[in-house]
N, C-alpha and C positions, 0 to 999 in steps of 0.2 A: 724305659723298658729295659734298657741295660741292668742296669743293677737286678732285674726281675732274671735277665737270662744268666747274670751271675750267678745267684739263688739256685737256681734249678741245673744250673751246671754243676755244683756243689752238691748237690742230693746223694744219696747213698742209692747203690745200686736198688736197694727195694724199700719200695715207699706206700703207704697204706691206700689204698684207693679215697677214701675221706684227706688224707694229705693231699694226694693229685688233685682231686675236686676242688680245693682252694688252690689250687694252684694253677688249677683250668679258669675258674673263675677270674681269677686277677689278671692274666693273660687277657682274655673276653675285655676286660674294663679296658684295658689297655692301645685295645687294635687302631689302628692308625694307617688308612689304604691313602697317605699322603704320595709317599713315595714305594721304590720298589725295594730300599735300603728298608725301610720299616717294616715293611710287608715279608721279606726275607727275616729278618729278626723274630715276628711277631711266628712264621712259619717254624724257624729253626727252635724255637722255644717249645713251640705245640709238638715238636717231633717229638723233643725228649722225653716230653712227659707224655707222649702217647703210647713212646715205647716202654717206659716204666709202669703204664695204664696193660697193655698188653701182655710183659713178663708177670702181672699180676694175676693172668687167666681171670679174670672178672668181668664182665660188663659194666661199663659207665653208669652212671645215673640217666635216663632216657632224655630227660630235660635238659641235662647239662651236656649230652651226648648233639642233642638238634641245635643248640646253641652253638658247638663248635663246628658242624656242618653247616650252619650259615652263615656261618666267619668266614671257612674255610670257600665254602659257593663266593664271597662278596669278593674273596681276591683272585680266583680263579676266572670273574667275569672282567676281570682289569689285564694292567699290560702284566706278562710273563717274561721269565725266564726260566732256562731250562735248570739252575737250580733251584728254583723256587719250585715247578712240575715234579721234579725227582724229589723232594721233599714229603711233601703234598702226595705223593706217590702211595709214601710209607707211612705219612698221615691214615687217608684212606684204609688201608688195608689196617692195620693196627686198630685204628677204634670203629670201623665199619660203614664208614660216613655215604649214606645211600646216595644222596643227593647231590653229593659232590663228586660220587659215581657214576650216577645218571651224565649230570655236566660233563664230566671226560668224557664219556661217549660221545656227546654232541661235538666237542670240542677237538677230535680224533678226526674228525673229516673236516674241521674248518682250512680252507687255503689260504685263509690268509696269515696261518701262524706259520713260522717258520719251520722247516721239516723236522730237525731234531726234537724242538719240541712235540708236533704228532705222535714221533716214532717213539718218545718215551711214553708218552700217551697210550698209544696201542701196545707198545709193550705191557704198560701196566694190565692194558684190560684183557691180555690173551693168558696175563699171570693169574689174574683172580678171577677170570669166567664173567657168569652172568649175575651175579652178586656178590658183597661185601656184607650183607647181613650177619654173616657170625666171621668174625675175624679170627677164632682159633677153629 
């Protein structure tokens, strides 16, 4: 997956939404909730092309959009850190991820996470209200 987050660090500032799609795809094949070192990678990878999904003013393909909210759900239900949440943050809001929305909520009153992470937690959900539905 390295060489995949070299790739994508390499992109030019504006990337066609059909370019990001494979490049959302290949990402997906990749995921690996081995560790929390993979899981960070496979995150900070999703970010960049979430943001360059976003300066695109587009919406995703809806398919390919549910696909990476259930990636994005499968390591949010694992162990965390608070860069991994602050990631996952900007995840969310950029391509709209409801579900993984939803999750934060629930996830905002858990006690058994440690506080920073909540607090980034509720921070996020008091920045984008009661939905992530449209991200611009």
């Amino acid at each position: 997956m390295m060489s995949l987050a070299y790739k994508v660090n390499a992109l030019p500032e504006t990337v066609t939404t059909g370019e990001l799609a494979a490049y959302f795809r290949e990402v997906l094949t990749q995921l690996n909730l081995d560790s929390i070192e993979s899981k960070q990678l496979f995150v900070e990878i999703v970010f960049e092309l979430a943001d360059k999904q976003w300066h695109n003013y587009e919406q995703m393909d809806a398919g390919l959009k549910q696909d990476v909210d259930k990636a994005t759900m499968s390591i949010l239900l694992g162990q965390l850190s608070l860069d991994l949440v602050s990631a996952i943050s900007g995840i969310i809001g950029r391509l709209g991820l409801c579900e993984s929305y939803q999750k934060y909520k629930v996830l905002a009153s858990d006690q058994s996470l440690p506080t920073d992470i909540r607090r980034e937690i509720n921070n996020t959900i008091s920045e984008f209200g009661e939905s992530v539905d449209n991200s611009y």
